[in-house]
C-alpha positions, 0 to 999 in steps of 0.5 A: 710662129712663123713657117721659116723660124720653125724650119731654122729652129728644128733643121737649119740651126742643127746642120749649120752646127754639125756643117761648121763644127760650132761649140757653142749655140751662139756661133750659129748664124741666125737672120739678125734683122732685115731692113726694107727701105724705099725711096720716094724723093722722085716721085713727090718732087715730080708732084709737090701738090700731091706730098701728102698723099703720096706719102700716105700711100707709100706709108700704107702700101710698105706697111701692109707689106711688112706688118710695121709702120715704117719710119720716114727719112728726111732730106740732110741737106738740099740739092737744087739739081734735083729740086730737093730741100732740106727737112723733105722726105725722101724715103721710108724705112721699117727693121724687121727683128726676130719673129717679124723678121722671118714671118717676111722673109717666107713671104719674100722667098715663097710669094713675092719674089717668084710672083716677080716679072722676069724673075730667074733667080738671085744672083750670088753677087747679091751677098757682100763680102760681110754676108749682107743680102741686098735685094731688089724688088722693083714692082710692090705688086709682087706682094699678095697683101696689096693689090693692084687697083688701090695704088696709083704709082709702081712703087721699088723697095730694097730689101736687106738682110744682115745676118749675124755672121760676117764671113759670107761663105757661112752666110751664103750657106745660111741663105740656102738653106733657108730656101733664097733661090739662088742662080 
């Protein structure tokens, strides 16, 4: 069992209890998923020889990440600005659900985010008005599972986490107690 489902289960889960006056076990806000998705349309039309193996190196990269094989999104339609066609992928996307999900986030929280350049902290902006968490991570190498030296391009990601509550004060009070740093 992961570090930070431990923590939830024995102390958050309680004081959010107590904090909100919940009644009932299932009002109390739990991580319901978290999405990792990552773009990757820029970078293979920049190099249309090397799609496929660009496209298994980012599958690969964002799969040790996350410890589940990501999904590819296509193209719905074509824009010749941007030189992209219809039925090209453009990106990857993996849903990480219960035991998954918070296994990630206390990598995300203890490793990867502090490992980050310039990092000063999330800003609380981040938290929409529905609760969603969206981050930013613009380097994978912030990652401890991959290294340097096996990828040939610096690879961004978006990291969203949709908790089951959607009043963003509780949502916010959920994040810090999970230990998210916040500014």
């Amino acid at each position: 069992m992961s570090y930070l489902l431990e923590k939830y289960q024995k102390e958050i889960a309680p004081a959010l209890k107590k904090e909100f006056g919940f009644k009932n076990i299932f009002q109390i806000p739990r991580i319901e998923k978290v999405i990792v998705h990552m773009g990757i349309g820029k970078f293979i039309t920049q190099n249309p020889q090397k799609k496929n193996q660009l496209l298994k190196e980012a599958s690969d990269m964002l799969a040790k990440i996350t410890g589940q094989k990501p999904a590819f999104t296509n193209a719905k339609k074509s824009i010749a600005g941007f030189k992209l066609r219809e039925g090209l992928p453009i990106g990857l996307k993996v849903t990480l659900r219960k035991s998954r999900a918070y296994d990630f986030l206390s990598r995300l929280i203890c490793a990867a985010l502090p490992r980050s350049r310039d990092f000063q902290g999330l800003d609380q902006k981040s938290v929409g008005a529905r609760g969603v968490l969206d981050i930013g991570i613009r380097e994978h190498i912030a990652f401890p599972e991959v290294a340097q030296q096996q990828t040939s391009l610096l690879y961004g990601f978006q990291v969203s986490v949709v908790p089951t509550t959607k009043k963003r004060e509780i949502a916010m009070r959920l994040y810090e107690l999970l230990g998210f740093p916040f500014k």
